[in-house]
N, C-alpha and C positions, 0 to 999 in steps of 0.2 A: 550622497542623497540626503536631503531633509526629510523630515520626521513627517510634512505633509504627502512626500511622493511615497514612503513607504504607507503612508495608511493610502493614498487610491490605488496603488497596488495588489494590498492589502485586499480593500473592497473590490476592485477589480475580479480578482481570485474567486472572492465569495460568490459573486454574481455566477461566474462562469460554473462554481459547484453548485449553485440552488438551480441553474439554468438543465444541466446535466443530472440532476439528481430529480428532476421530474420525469426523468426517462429509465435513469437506472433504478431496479428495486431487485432487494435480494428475495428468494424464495430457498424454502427447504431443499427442494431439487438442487437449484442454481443459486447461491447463496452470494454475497457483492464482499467484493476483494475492495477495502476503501484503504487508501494511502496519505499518508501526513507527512511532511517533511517539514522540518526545523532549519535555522541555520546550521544549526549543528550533527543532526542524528534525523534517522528514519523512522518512521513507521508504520505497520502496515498489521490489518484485521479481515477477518476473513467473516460477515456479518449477518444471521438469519434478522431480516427485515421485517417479517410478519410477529414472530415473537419479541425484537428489539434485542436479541443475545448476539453475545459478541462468542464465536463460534470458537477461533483461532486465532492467536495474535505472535506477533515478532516484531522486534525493532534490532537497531545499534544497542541499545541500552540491555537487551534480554543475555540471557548468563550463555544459551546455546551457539547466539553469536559470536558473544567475546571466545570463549571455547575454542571456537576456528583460529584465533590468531590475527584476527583483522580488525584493523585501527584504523580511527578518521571516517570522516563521515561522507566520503567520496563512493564515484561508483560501485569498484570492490567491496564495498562495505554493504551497501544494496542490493547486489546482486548474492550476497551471501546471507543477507535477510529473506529475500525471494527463494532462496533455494531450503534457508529452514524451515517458511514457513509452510511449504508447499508440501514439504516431508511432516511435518504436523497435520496437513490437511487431508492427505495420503491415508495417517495412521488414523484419521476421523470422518475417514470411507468417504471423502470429498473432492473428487474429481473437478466437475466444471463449475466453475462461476463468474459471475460478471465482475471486466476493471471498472474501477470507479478511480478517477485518476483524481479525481477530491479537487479540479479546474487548474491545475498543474501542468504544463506543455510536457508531452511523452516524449523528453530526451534525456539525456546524462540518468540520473537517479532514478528516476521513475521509470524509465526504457529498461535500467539495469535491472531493480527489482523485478521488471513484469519478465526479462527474461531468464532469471535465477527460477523465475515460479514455474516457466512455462519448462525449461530446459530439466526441471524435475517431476513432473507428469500432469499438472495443471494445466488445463484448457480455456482459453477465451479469445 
């Protein structure tokens, strides 16, 4: 691909996160799970929106993941981000919150993470 089709991709992405992010908003209650992915690594914040604080965070790059043993910036590797940070969100009495998929189609990487979150007690 040339450098013009990765930036309307690029822009592409954006629209679909500015499009989606006028519906999602975190509150204290229900605070927004937003996800970033790299070529290379994940990651993923767990966000109160009326304050602007970034609540809970995990990625590839965080020392709790490496920890596990998991390498490469593939499924496995998301799905074991999903399930840290979900255990961080747990220990910061945070149950439910809304995905923000950040205009990302929910398969491979982002499907993994959302089910590492869900399959350790996180709700959405």
């Amino acid at each position: 691909m040339s450098v013009i089709d990765w930036t309307k991709k690029r822009i592409a992405r954006q629209r679909r996160c500015r499009r989606v992010r006028k519906k999602v908003f975190g509150v204290p209650e229900q605070p927004r799970l937003s996800v970033f992915k790299s070529r290379r690594h994940i990651y993923a914040q767990i966000i109160n929106d009326l304050e602007g604080r970034t609540l809970v965070a995990a990625s590839t790059c965080s020392s709790e993941v490496k920890e596990r043993g998991v390498k490469g910036p593939k499924a496995g590797a998301a799905k074991v981000v999903g399930e840290v940070l979900a255990e961080k969100a747990l220990g910061a009495e945070i149950r439910r919150v809304v995905f923000d998929r950040s205009g990302y189609k929910f398969h491979g990487r982002v499907k993994a993470l959302a089910t590492g979150a869900r399959e350790k007690g996180l709700t959405f």
